[in-house]
N, C-alpha and C positions, 0 to 999 in steps of 0.2 A: 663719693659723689657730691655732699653735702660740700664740703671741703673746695672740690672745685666749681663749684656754683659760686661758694663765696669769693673766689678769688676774681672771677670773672667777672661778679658784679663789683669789685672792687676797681678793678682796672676800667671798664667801663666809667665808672662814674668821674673815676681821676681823667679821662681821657676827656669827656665831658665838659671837667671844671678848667682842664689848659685851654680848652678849646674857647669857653666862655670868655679867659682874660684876653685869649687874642685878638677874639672879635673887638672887646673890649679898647684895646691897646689900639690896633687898627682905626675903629673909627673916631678914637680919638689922637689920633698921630697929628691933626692940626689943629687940636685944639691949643688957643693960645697959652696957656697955664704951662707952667713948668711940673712935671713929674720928679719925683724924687730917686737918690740913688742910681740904682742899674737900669730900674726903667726908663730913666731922662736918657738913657741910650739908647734903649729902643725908641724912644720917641723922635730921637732926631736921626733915627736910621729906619722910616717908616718903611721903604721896601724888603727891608730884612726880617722886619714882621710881616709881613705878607708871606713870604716864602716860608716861614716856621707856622704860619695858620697852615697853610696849603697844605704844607706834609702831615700836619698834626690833623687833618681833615680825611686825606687817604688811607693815614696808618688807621685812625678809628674806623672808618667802614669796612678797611682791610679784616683786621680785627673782629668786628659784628659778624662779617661771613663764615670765619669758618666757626666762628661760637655757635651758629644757626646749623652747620652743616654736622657739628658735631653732638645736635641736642638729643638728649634720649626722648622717644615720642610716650605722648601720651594715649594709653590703650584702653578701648571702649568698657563700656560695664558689663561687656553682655558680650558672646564668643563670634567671631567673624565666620560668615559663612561662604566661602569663596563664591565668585559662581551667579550671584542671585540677581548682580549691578544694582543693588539699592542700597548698600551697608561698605562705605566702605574702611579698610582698617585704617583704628585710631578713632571713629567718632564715637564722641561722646554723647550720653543721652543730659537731656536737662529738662527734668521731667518733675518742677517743683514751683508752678508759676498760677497757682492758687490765689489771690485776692484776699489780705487781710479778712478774716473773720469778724464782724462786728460785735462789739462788747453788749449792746442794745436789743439783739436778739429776742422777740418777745413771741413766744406760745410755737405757734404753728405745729404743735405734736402731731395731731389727728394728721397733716400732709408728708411731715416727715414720717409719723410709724409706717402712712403706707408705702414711702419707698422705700423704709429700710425691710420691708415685709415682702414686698416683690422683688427686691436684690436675692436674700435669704433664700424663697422660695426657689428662684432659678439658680440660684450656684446649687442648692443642696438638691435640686432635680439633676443637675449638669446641662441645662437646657441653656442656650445662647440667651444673655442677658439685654431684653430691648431697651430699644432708645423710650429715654424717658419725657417726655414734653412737657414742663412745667407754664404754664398759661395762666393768663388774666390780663385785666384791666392795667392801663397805665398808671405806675405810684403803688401797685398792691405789694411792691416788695420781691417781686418774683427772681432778680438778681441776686436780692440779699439772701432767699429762702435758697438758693441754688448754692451759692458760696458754704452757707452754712450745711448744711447737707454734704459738700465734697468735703470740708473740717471733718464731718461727725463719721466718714465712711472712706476719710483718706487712708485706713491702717487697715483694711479688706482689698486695696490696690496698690501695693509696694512698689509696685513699678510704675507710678507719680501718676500727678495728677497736672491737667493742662487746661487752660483755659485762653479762650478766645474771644476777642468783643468782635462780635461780625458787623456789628454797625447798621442794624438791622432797622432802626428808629435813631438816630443820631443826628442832632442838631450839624449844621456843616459839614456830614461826613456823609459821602455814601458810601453804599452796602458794597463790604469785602467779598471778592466773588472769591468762587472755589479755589482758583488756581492760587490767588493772593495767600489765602487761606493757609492751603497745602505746602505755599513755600516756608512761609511761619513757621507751620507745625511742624517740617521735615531740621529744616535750622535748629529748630528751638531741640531736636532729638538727633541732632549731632551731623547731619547731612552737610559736608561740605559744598557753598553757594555753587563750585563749577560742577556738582555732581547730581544736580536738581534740576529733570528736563526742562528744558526751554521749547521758543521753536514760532511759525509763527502761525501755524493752525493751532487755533485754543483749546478746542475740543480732545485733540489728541495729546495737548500738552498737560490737559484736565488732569484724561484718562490714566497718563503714566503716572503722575504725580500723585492719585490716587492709589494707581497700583503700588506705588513703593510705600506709600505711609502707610497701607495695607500690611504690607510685609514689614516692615519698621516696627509694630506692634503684635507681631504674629504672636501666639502662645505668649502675652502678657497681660497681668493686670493693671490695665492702667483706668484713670478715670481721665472723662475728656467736658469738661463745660463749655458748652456754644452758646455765648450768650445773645441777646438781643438779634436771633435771627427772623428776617422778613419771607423768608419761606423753606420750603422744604428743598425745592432746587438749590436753595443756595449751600443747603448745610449737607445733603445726602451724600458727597463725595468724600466728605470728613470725615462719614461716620468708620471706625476700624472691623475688621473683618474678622476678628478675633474675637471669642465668645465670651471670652472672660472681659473685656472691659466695658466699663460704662460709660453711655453717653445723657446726659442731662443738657436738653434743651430752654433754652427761656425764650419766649417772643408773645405779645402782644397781641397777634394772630393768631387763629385758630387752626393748628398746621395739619394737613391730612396727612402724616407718613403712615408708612404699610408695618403694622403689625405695634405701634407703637403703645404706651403707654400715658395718658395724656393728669397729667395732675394738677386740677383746677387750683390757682389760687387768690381766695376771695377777700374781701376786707378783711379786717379783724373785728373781732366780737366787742362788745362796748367795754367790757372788763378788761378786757387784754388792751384795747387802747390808752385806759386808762393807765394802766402797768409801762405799757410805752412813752406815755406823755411823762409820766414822771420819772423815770429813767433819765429821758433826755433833755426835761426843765433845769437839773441841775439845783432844785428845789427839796429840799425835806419835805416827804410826804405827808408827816404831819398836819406841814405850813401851809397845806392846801385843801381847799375846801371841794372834796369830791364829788356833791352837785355840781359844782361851777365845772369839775372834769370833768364830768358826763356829760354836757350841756355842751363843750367845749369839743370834745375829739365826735359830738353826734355833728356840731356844724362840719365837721371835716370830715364825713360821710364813713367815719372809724377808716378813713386809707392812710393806712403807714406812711405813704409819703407827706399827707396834709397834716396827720400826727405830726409828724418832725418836724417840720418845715414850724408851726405855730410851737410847739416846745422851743425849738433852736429860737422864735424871736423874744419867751418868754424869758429863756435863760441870759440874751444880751441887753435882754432890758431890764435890768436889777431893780430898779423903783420901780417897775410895774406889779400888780398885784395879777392872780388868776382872774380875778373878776372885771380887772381894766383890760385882759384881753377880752375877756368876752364880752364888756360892752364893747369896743373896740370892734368885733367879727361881726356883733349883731345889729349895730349902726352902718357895718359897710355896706353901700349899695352894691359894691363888689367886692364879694364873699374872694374869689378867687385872687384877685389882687392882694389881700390879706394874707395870704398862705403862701408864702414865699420869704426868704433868708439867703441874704448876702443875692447868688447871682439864680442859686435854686428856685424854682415855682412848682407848683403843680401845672399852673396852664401851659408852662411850655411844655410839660409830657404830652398834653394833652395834645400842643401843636403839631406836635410829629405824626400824631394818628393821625389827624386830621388833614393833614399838609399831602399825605399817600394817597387820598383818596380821588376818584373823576370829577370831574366840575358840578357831573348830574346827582354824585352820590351825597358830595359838600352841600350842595342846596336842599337836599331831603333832609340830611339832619341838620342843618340851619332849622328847618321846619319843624323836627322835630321838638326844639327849642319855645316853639309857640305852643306846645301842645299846654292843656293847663291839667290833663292826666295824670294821673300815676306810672300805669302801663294803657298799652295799647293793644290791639291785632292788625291786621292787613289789610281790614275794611278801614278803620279809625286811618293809617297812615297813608290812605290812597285820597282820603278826605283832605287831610292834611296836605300833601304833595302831589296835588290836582296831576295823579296818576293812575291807573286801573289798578285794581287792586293784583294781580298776577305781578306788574310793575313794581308795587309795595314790597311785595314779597321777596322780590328779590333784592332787591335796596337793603330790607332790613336784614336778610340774610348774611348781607356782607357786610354790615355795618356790624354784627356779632359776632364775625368772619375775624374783624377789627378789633373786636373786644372795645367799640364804645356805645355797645348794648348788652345788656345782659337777657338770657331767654327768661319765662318761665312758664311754667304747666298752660297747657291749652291753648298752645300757638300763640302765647303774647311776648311781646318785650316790655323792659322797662330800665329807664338812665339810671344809675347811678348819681346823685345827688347833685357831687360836681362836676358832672359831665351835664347833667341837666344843666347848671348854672353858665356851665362854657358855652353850650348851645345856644341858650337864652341870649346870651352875649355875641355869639356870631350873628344870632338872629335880631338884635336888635339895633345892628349897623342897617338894615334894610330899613328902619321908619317904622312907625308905628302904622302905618296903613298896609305893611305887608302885614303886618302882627293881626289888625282887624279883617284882614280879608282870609287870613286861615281860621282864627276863630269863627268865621261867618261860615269858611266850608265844613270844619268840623264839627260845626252845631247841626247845620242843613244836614249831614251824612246820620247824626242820631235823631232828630227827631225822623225821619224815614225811617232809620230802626223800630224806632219806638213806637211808630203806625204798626207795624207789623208784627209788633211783639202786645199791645193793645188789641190787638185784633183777637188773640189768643186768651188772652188773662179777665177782659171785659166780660160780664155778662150779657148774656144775649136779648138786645133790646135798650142798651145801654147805647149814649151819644159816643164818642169817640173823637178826641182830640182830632181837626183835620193835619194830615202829611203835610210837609212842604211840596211850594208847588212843580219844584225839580226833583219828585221824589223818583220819578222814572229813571229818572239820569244818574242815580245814585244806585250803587252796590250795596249792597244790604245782604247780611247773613244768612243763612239759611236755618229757618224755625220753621220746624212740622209741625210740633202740638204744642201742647198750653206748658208740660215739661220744659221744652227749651226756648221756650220766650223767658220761663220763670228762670233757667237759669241764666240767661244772655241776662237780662236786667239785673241779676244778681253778682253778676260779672262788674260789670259797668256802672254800677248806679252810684261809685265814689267819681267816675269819669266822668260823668254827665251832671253831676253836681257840682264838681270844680267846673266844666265849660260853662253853668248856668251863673256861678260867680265871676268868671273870668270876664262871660260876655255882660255881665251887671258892672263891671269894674271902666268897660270900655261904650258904655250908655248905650247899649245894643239893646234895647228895653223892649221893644217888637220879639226876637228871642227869646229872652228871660220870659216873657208872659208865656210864650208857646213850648218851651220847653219843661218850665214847671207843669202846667197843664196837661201834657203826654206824661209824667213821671207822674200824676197824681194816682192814678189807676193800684198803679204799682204801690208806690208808699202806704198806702190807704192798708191793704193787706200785712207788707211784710217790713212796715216802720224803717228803722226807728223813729216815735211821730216826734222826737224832740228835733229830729234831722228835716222831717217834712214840713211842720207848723215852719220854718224857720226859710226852706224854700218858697213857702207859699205867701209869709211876710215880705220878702222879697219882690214877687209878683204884683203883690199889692201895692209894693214902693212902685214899681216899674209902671204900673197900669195907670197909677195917679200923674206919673212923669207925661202920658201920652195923650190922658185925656182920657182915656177910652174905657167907659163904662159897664160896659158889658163883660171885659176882660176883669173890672174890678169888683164887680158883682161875684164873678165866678171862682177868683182866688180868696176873696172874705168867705164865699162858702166853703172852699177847702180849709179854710184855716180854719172854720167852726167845726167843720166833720172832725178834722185831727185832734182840736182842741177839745171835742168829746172824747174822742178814743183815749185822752191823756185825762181826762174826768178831769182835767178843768171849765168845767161846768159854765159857770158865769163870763168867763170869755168868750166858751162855745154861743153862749145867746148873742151874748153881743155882737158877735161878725155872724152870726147868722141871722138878726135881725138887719144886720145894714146890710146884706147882702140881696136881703127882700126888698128894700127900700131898692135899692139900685137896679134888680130886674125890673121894679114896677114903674122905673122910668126911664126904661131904653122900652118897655112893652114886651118883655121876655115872659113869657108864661110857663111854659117849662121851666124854666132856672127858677122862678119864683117856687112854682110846686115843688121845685128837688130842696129847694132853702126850705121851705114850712115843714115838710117830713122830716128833715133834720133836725129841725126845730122840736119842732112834737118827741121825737126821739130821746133828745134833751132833757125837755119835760118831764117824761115818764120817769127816764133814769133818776131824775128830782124827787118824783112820786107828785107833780103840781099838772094830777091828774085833768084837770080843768083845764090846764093851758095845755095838754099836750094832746084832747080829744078835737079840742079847735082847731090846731094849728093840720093834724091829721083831717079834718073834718074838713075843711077848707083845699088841701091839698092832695086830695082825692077827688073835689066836684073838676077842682082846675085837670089833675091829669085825664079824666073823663070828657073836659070839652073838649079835649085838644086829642082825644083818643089815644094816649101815652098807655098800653097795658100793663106795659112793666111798673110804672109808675104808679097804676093803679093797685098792681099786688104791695109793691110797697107801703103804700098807704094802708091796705088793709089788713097787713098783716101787723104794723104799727099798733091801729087800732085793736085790734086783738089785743095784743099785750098789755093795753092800758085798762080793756075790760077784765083781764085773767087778772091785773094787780087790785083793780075794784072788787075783786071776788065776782066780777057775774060770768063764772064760767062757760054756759051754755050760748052767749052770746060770743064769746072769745075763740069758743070752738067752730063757729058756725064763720066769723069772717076768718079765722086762721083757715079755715078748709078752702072757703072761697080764693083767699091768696095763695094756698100748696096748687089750685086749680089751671090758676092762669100763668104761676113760673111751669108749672111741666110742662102746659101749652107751647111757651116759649123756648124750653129747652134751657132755664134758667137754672140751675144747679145750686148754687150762691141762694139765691131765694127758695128754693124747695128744701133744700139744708135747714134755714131759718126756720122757716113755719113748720116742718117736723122738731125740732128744737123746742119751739113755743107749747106745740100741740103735747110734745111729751111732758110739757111743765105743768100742763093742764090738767093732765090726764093723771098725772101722779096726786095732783092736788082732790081732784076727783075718785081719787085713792084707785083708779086703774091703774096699777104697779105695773102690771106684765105690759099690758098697753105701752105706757111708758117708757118703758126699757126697752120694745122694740124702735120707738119715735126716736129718742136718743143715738142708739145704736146708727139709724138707717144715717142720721143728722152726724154724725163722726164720722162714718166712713163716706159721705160724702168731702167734710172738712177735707177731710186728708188726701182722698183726690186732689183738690184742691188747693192742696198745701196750706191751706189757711190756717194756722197756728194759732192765732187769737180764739178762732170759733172753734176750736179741737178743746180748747180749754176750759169754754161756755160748757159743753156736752159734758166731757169729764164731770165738770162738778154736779150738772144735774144729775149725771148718774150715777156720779155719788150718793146725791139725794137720796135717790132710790132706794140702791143698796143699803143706805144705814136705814131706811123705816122700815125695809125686809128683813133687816137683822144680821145682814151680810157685814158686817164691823169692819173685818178687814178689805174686803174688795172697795169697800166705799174710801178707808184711806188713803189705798193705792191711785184711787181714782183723786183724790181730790189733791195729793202730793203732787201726780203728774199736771194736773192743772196750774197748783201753784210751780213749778217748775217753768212752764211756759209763761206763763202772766210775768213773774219776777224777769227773764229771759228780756221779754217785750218792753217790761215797764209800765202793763197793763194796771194801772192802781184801784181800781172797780174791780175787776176780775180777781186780783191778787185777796184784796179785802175780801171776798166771798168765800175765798179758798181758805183762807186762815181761819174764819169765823166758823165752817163745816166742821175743823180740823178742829176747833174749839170744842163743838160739840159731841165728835167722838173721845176726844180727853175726858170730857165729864161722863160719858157711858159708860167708857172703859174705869172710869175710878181716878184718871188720876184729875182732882177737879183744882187742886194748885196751879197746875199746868194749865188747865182750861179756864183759868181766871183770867190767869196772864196772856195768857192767847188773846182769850175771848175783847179783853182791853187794849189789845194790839189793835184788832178790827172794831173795834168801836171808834178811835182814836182815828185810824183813816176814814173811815164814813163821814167823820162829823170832818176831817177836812176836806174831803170832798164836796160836804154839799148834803150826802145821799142821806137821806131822811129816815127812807126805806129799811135798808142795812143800818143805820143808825139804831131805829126798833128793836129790828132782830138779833142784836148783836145786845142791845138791854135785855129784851128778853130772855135770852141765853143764860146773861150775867146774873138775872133774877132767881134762876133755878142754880146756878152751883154757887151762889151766897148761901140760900137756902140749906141744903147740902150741909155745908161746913157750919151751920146754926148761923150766921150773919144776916138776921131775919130781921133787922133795918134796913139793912142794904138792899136785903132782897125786894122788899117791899119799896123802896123808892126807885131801884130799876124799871119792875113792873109798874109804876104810875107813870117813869117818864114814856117807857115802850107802848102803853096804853094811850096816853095823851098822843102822840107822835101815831098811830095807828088809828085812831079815830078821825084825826084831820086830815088823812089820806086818802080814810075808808076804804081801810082796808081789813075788810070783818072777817075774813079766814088766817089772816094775823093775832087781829083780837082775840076771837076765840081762843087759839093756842094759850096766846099770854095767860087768857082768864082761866083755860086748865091747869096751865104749869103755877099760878098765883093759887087756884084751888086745892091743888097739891099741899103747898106748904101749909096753909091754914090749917088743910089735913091732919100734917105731920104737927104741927103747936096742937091739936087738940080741940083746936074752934072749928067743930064738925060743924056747927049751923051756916057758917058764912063761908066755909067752904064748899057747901051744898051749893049754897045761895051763887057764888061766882062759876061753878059745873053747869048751874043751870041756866046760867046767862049765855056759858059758853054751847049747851048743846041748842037752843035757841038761835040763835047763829051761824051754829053746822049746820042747821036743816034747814036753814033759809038758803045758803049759798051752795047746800051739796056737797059738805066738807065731810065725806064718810069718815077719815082718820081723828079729827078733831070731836066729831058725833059720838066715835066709840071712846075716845079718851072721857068726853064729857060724860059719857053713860055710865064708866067704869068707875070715875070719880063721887058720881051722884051714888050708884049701887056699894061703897065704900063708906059712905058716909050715913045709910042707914043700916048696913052693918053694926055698925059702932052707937049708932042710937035707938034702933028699930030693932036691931037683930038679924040673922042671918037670913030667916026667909024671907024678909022683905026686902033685903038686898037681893036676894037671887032674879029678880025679873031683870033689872036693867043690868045685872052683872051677864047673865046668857048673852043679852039683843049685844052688849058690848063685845064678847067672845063670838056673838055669830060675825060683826063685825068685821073686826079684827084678821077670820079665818077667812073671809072670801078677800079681802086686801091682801093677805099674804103674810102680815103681820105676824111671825108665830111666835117673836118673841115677847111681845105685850099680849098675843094671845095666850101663852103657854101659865104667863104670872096669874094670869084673870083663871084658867082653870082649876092649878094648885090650888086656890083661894077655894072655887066651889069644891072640891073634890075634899078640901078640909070640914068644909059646912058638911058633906054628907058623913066624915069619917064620925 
């Protein structure tokens, strides 16, 4: 056989190369040149070479026939089945048309284990193997992930693997229909062209063409890649009828087939990009600085194809360094223009999505393009694309339909970085006045939210930002109670602070004032106030731009309120003082009164009790002329607080009662929380322990109603309080851990300071007083930068008793002078007191019983002026201790009992229990 193969190509080729010189000789038979030898005969007998081509032309094709009739055929790989008309003998399969594997291949485990886990499963059930749909964004790689997947699972399908580009998104190509398709596939698997229905109904020409590559595959494994298909109609005729092979889809759309298996594929994760970039820089990874790579594949939104694309221009530009692309990417106005190599881009993937779409759907995400969002919902996008929002919904549906939105939890979307940047870019061929007029309507669609979500979260009696005046006309979400107002604003409140900077950026300065304003409500409660002082500075720029006083009166006072809740103190006065100045000349009486209680509020927290009874004292006649209730309990429950810090208790309980009076009136929650708060701080001060603990209690579980986190934290610690002078050690910790948990959380740095200074003083309870130095100097160190005078004392105080403690009886005694100094000029003599028992103690313990009588007895002088029962029985125990040791035990026993009677009606048993062993030893 071999033998005469060769012989036949031998002859051939000779037959060939005579034929070659005749042409040869022929058309040059007039050339003028003389040939040499025998050929100058044929030259000048040029008809005689004609007659010797001709025959040497016949005898060759004579020849070629019967070599063709005489060829042994070649026979299929697989057994002819007579009979079927789809297979006929002699075809061959060719079933090895896989796509180079790429060397570049980065991560994707977690998408490949699950399909090598769902193949597994269904061969090792025997269950017909589904179609698999691999999906995503344009540039995620979904071709490459597909390629590499038939590599890793071609040796599970012996009977090859096929692959087909349907041209599903394909710059200059349209989409391969079925039949195209099916003639490929049947070709490519041996089907002779005259044996592959034609015809010139398409439908039925589908249908057979179907049927046969049906049967073509029957009982084999083969694997089938459909790439880049634009829908399920186009690919569902392809798919083989045979249970054993697999089909892996890729398309950009979200395909509904029946029963399919659908395998998202998402960017890559910042490490794995990073893995990618340097692969394909061409770069030592050393030679590269991995900040500048992280910084570098996040502007390329971690999409494998924008990875590549800025690698491949890093790797052709050999003098550039990592860092001249990145300045390079982050100077370009156009990030996208950046991201492309040789004739590759990202924007052109992006074109072909976008290029499929309606006229109506192109213009909505143009719009979305204005959006200054993160994500959106259906309300935001109807804003957006002056549509109803039923309209929105379906827009956005199919723009994720597209895959050039991605979903997530709670009916929102949200771009993709550079799909945001491509939008941006479609949308800013329109002009910047299409730009200002979406921003205008997606401002307008939230502040109507935000009326109606204030309407909820305000308390009752409280002003209320006005709606816009289209707010009728606007779609607004549906909020039933104060729950889903809090959570809608907790949704959105990155969304409405980028439109409040976008519309700042584009001098919409009417906006910015009124949409800060409605978000003030909110902030105020659940921060972060570094995020809110910084929108309300904003406001202030804006309100100066317009002229408009009143609006600037109003955001200086938001910025003082935040600027307290951030215990920057001396700011707080300052924009709360100008902010008085500016209601008192537009004639705002209200605004003025809400500025001075702020004011005063200030104060207090200062301890410059003087300026903060005025400032309350004034701010109460005003909300009284104007008959403002709520404003009134404000103000009195203020004042309370500034009298409970003055030690005049019985006045602090009498306006605190009056303010719990008029919020319940109101239905004020927020305010009756507060003045139960105060009332229990009083009442524990007045060593009513149980009292307290219910006032506390009642004031928490209002908090938390309320969601109010900051004032869940207040509670916490006063109930701490509690429990540690009950002798509860551990519940008070629990308590005051969870507070500082929240304060830290918030960035509360008053509240926080409280928390650690408590924490302070169960360390020295418990013994461990190293720890409660260290603490205790923590909170001394934030008081004194805050300001707080207050906390400043008591946090000396503290530090004066566990010097003591450890013998460091210098220390201890210049603690106590500066806590006593800093407590007198506050007047605050239920502070006093304490100091001068805990300072009586020590003297105690040194053995100078005389002068520590002498300061016991300054302090119970003191307690019984202000009604400090706890601090009375410490004094009394101290006093009855000190003439123990100089008088003898019987003349200690009076004030030792009145201190144990103390003590046991407070609840005290653990300084009661000390004070009894003591008598029960005088009797033994």
């Amino acid at each position: 056989m071999r033998l005469r193969q060769g012989i036949t190509i031998g002859v051939v080729a000779a037959g060939g190369a005579v034929t070659t010189m005749l042409v040869g000789l022929v058309t040059n038979a007039v050339s003028e040149s003389e040939w040499p030898g025998w050929l100058g005969w044929l030259q000048r007998h040029a008809w005689f070479s004609f007659a010797v081509l001709g025959g040497a032309t016949v005898g060759l094709t004579m020849l070629l026939a019967a070599l063709s009739e005489t060829r042994t055929p070649l026979r299929s790989t697989e057994p002819h089945q007579p009979g079927n008309g789809a297979e006929p003998p002699g075809a061959a399969l060719v079933l090895r048309s896989l796509p180079r594997d790429t060397a570049a291949f980065t991560d994707r485990s977690a998408e490949l284990e699950a399909l090598v886990r769902s193949v597994r499963v269904s061969q090792e059930s025997g269950s017909a193997l589904p179609v698999h749909v691999i999906d995503g964004m344009p540039g995620v790689g979904k071709t490459t992930f597909a390629v590499h997947a038939g590599h890793v699972l071609s040796e599970q399908f012996p009977d090859g693997q096929l692959f087909v580009n349907l041209n599903g998104h394909t710059t200059g190509r349209t989409p391969v229909q079925a039949t195209e398709a099916l003639a490929s596939l049947l070709a490519a698997t041996g089907v002779p062209a005259q044996r592959i229905p034609v015809g010139d109904d398409v439908g039925a020409v589908a249908e057979a063409r179907a049927a046969m590559w049906r049967s073509r595959l029957a009982d084999k494994k083969a694997l089938l890649i459909l790439d880049n298909a634009a829908s399920y109609r186009q690919f569902e005729p392809l798919i083989p009828g045979g249970s054993g092979c697999l089909v892996l889809v890729t398309s950009r759309k979200r395909l509904a087939a029946y029963e399919e298996v659908v395998l998202p594929v998402a960017a890559l994760p910042p490490e794995h990009s990073v893995d990618l970039f340097v692969r394909l820089s061409g770069r030592p990874a050393d030679s590269l600085d991995h900040a500048v790579l992280a910084e570098l594949v996040g502007l390329c939104g971690y999409l494998p194809l924008g990875v590549s694309l800025l690698a491949a221009r890093l790797r052709h530009h050999p003098s550039w360094s990592a860092e001249d692309l990145r300045a390079r990417l982050v100077a370009a106005r156009d990030r996208l223009g950046e991201l492309r190599a040789g004739e590759r881009a990202v924007a052109a993937t992006f074109d072909l999505s976008y290029r499929g779409l309606a006229p109506e759907r192109q213009r909505f995400f143009q719009r979305l393009g204005f959006y200054p969002g993160t994500d959106l919902d259906a309300y935001a996008g109807a804003a957006l694309g002056s549509v109803s929002v039923a309209a929105a919904r379906e827009q956005l549906d199919a723009l994720y339909d597209a895959h050039l939105i991605d979903e997530h939890p709670g009916s929102r979307y949200r771009l993709h970085d550079l799909l945001r940047d491509y939008a941006r870019g479609l949308a800013d061929e329109g002009g910047t006045m299409e730009q200002v007029q979406a921003v205008q309507h997606v401002c307008t669609y939230y502040l109507a939210a935000l009326a109606v979500a204030n309407g909820h979260i305000l308390r009752s009696g409280a002003a209320a930002p006005a709606p816009p005046g289209v707010a009728a006309q606007v779609e607004t979400p549906p909020m039933e109670s104060r729950t889903a107002a809090l959570g809608w604003l907790e949704n959105e409140r990155a969304n409405v602070l980028a439109c409040i900077r976008r519309a700042n950026n584009l001098a919409l300065h009417e906006l910015v004032i009124r949409m800060a304003a409605a978000m003030a409500p909110f902030l105020r409660q659940a921060g972060p106030w570094d995020q809110a002082v910084s929108l309300h500075r904003t406001a202030v720029e804006a309100a100066r731009h317009t002229g408009d006083r009143r609006a600037l009166a109003s955001a200086l006072a938001e910025v003082g309120v935040v600027r307290r809740f951030m215990a920057a103190y001396p700011e707080a006065i300052e924009a709360l003082n100008e902010a008085v100045t500016e209601y008192e000349a537009v004639g705002e009486r209200r605004g003025k009164a809400d500025a001075l209680n702020q004011s005063g509020i200030v104060s207090y927290l200062i301890a410059d009790n003087d300026a903060a009874v005025r400032a309350q004292t004034e701010a109460l006649a005003l909300y009284r002329d104007i008959g403002d209730r709520l404003g009134q309990a404000n103000a009195l429950a203020d004042l309370g607080m500034v009298r409970r810090q003055r030690s005049q208790f019985d006045v602090a309980v009498e306006e605190q009662t009056e303010a719990l009076s008029i919020y319940r009136e109101l239905g004020d929650r927020y305010g009756e929380a507060n003045s139960l708060r105060d009332l229990g701080i009083v009442h524990c001060l007045m060593g009513e322990y149980e009292l307290a603990t219910r006032r506390h209690r009642q004031a928490f579980d209002i908090y938390q109603e309320l969601d109010d986190r900051v004032h869940q934290a207040y509670a916490l610690n006063e109930l701490g309080v509690v429990r540690r002078l009950t002798g509860d050690l551990p519940g008070a910790r629990e308590s005051h851990a969870q507070a500082l948990e929240h304060y830290t959380e918030l960035g509360e740095r008053f509240g926080r300071a409280n928390s650690v200074r408590h924490l302070g003083v169960l360390d020295r309870m418990e013994g461990n007083v190293t720890e409660a130095i260290r603490v205790l100097e923590d909170a001394l160190g934030s008081y004194r930068d805050l300001g707080s005078r207050g906390g400043e004392a008591a946090s000396l105080g503290e530090l004066g008793v566990a010097h003591g403690i450890v013998a460091e009886q210098d220390h201890a005694v210049e603690a106590f002078q500066q806590s006593l100094e800093i407590l007198r000029e506050l007047g605050d003599r239920c502070g006093e007191a304490e100091v001068l028992n805990h300072w009586g103690m020590l003297l105690h313990a040194s053995g100078n019983w005389a002068a520590s009588r002498e300061h016991f007895e300054q302090a119970l002088g003191l307690a019984r002026d202000i009604r400090c029962p706890l601090e009375q029985a410490r004094a009394l125990e101290g006093i009855g201790r000190c003439r123990w040791m100089t008088d003898g035990p019987a003349q200690a026993e009076g004030s030792l009992r009145e201190a144990l009677t103390v003590y046991r009606r407070l609840g005290a048993n653990r300084a009661a229990d000390t004070v009894e062993r003591l008598l029960v030893s005088q009797a033994g």
